[in-house]
Backbone as numpy.savetxt, mean C-alpha at the origin, in Angstrom:
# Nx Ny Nz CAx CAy CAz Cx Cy Cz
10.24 -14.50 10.81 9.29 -14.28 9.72 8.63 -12.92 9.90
8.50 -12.05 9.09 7.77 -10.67 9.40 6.90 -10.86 8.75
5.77 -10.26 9.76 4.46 -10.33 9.24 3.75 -8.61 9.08
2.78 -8.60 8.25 2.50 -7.22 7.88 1.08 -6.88 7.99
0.31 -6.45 8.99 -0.99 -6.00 9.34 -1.30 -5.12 8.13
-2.35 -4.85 7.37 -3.21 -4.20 6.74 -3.87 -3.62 7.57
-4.73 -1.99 7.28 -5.98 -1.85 7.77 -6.65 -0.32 6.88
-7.81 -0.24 7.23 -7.97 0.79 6.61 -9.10 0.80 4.98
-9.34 -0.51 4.81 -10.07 -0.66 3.49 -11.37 -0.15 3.98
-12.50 -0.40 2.85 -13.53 -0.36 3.38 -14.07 0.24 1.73
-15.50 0.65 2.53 -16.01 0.99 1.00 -16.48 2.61 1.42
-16.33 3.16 0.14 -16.39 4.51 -0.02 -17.00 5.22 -1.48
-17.25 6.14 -1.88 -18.06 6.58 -3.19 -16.66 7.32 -3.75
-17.30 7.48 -5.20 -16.15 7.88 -5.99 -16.17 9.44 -5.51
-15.00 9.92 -5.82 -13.95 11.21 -4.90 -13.98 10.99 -3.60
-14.43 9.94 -3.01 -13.78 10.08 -1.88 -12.20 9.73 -1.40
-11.79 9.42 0.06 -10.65 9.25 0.14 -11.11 8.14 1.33
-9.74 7.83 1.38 -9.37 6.70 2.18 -7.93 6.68 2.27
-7.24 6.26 3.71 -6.06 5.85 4.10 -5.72 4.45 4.76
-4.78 3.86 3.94 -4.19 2.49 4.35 -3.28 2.65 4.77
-3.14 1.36 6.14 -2.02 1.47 7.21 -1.51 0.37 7.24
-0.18 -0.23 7.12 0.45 -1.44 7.37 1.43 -1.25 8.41
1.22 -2.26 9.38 2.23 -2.17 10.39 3.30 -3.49 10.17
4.71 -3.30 10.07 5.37 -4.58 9.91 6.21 -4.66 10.81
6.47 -6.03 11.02 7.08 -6.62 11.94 8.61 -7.26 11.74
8.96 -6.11 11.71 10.18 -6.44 11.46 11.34 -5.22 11.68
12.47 -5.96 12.23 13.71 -5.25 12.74 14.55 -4.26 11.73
14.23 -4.44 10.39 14.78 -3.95 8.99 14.06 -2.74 8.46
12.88 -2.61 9.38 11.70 -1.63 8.61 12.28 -0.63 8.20
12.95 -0.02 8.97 13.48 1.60 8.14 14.75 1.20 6.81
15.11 -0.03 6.94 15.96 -0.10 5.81 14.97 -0.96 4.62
14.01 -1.19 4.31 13.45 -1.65 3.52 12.51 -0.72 2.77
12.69 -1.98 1.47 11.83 -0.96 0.63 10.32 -1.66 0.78
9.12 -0.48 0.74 8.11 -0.69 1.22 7.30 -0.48 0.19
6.49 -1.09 -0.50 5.55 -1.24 -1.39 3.75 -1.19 -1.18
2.82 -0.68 -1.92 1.19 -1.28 -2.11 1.08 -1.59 -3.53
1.11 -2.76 -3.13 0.04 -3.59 -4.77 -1.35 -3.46 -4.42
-2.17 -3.51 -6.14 -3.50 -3.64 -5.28 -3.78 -5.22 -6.88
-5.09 -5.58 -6.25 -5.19 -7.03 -7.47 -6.86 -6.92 -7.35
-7.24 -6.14 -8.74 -8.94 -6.38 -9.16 -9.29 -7.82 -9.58
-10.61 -8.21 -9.35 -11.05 -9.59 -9.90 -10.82 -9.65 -11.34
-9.96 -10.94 -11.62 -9.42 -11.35 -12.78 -8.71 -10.29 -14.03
-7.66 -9.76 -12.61 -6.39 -9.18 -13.08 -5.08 -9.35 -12.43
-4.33 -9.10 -12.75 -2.71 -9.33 -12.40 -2.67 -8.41 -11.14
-1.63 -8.69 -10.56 -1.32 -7.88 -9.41 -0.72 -6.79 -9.94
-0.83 -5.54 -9.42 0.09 -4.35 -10.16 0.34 -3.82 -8.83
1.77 -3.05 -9.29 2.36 -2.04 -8.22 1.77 -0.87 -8.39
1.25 -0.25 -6.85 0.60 1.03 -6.99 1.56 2.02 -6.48
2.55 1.90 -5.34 3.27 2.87 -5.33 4.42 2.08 -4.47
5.84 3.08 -4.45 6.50 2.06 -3.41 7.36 3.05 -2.75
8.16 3.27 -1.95 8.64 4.13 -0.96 10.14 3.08 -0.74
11.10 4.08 -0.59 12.81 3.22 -0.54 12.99 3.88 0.75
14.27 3.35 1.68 14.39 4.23 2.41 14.79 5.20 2.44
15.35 6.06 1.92 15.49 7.37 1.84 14.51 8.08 1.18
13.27 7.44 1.04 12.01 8.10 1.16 11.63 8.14 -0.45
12.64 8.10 -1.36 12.21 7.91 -2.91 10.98 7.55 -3.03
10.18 8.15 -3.62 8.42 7.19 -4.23 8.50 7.06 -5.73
7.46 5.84 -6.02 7.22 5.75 -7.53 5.78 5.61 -7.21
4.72 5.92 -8.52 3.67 5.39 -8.69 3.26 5.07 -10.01
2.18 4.13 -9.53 1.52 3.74 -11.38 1.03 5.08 -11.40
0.87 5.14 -13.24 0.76 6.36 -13.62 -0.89 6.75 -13.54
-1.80 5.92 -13.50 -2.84 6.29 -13.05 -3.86 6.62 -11.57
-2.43 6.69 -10.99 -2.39 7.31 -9.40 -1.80 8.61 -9.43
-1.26 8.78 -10.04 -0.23 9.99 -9.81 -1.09 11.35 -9.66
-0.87 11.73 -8.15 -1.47 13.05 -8.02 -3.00 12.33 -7.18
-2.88 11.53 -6.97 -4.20 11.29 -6.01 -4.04 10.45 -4.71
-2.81 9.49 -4.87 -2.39 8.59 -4.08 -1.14 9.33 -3.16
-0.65 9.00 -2.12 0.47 9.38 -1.66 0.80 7.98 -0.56
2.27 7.21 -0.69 2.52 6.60 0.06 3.60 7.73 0.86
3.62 6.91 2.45 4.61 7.83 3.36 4.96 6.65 4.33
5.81 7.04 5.10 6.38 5.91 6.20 6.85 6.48 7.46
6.37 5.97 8.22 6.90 6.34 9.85 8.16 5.22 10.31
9.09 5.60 10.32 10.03 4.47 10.95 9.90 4.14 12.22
9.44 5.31 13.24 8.95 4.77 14.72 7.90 4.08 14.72
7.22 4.05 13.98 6.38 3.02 14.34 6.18 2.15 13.24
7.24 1.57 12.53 7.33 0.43 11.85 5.80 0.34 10.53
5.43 1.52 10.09 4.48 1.47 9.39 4.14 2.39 8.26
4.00 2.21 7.10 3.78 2.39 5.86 2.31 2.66 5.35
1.76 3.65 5.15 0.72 4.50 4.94 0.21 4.77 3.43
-0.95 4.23 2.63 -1.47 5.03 1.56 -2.13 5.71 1.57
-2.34 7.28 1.76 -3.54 8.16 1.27 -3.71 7.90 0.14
-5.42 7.50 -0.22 -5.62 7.82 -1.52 -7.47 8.81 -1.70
-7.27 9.88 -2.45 -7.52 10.71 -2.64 -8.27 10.49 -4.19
-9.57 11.33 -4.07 -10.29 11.38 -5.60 -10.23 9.73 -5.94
-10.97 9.24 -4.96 -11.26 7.62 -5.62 -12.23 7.55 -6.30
-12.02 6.37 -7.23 -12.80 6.07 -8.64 -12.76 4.63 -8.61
-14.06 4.18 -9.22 -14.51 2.64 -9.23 -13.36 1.82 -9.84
-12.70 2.68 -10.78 -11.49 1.33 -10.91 -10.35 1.18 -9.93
-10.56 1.92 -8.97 -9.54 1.45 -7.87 -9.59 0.70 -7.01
-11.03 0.13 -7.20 -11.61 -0.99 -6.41 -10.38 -2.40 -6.69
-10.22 -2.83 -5.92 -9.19 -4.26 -5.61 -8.64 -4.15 -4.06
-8.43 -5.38 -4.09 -7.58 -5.74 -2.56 -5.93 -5.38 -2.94
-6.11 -4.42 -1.79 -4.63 -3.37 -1.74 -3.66 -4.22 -0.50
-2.50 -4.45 -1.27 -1.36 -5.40 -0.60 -0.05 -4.94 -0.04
0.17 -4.78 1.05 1.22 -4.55 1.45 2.67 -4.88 1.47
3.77 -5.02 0.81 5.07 -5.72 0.56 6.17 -5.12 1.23
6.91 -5.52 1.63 8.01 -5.60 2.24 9.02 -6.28 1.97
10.12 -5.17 0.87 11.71 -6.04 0.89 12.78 -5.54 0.98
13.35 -6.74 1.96 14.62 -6.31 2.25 15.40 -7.51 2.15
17.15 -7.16 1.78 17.99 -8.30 1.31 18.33 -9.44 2.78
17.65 -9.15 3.72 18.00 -9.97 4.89 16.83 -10.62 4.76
15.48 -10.07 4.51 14.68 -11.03 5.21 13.55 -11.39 3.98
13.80 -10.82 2.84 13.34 -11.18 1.60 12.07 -10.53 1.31
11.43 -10.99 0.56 10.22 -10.04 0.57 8.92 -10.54 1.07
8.38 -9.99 1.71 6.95 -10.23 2.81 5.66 -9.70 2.16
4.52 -10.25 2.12 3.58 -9.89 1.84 2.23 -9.85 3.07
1.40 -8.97 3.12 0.28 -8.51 4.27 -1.01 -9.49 3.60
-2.04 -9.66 4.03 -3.15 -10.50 3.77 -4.34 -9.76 3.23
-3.88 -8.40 3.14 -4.40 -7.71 1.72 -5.90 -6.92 2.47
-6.60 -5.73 2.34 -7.53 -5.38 2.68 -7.93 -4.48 1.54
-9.69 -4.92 1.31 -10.17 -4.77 -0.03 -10.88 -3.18 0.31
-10.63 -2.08 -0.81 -10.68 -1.17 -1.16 -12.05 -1.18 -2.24
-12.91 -0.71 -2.23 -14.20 -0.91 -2.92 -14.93 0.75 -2.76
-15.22 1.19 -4.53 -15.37 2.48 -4.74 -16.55 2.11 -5.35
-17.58 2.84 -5.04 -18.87 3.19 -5.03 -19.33 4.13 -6.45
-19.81 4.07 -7.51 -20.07 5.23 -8.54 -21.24 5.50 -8.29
């Protein structure tokens, strides 16, 4: 079963920044695709950015240019800078992990809270 450490939330004022760190546990890490969802109170979960292995990124379009996901394969861990934060980015930011061997994994989420 791979499990996926969060860390890195916390609370901060708008433009500031903050970086999230997931460490996963698992033998597949550099071949998986690595994801952050984040989920505001009484909204859907949305994808905020996701990273393939050959390093491809996507993001929601209201990140773009402030967020950056990246990945270390030595050390099994998947990174969000996010940059110029704003009160709607407040939600608990989720870490995912999938790969066709071991399916997709989810982290226990660490809440991100922006200050105006």
């Amino acid at each position: 079963q791979v499990q996926l450490v969060e860390s890195g939330g916390g609370l901060v004022q708008a433009g500031g920044s903050l970086r999230l760190s997931c460490v996963a546990s698992s033998a597949f890490f550099s071949l998986s695709v690595m994801a952050w969802y984040r989920q505001a109170p009484g909204a859907q979960r949305e994808l905020v950015a996701r990273i393939n292995a050959r390093g491809d990124t996507t993001y929601l379009d209201s990140v773009k240019g402030r967020f950056t996901i990246s990945r270390d394969n030595a050390k099994n861990t998947v990174y969000l800078q996010m940059n110029s934060l704003q009160p709607q980015d407040t939600a608990l930011y989720y870490c995912n992990l999938n790969h066709w061997n071991t399916g997709i994994s989810w982290g226990q989420g660490t809440q991100v809270t922006v200050a105006s």
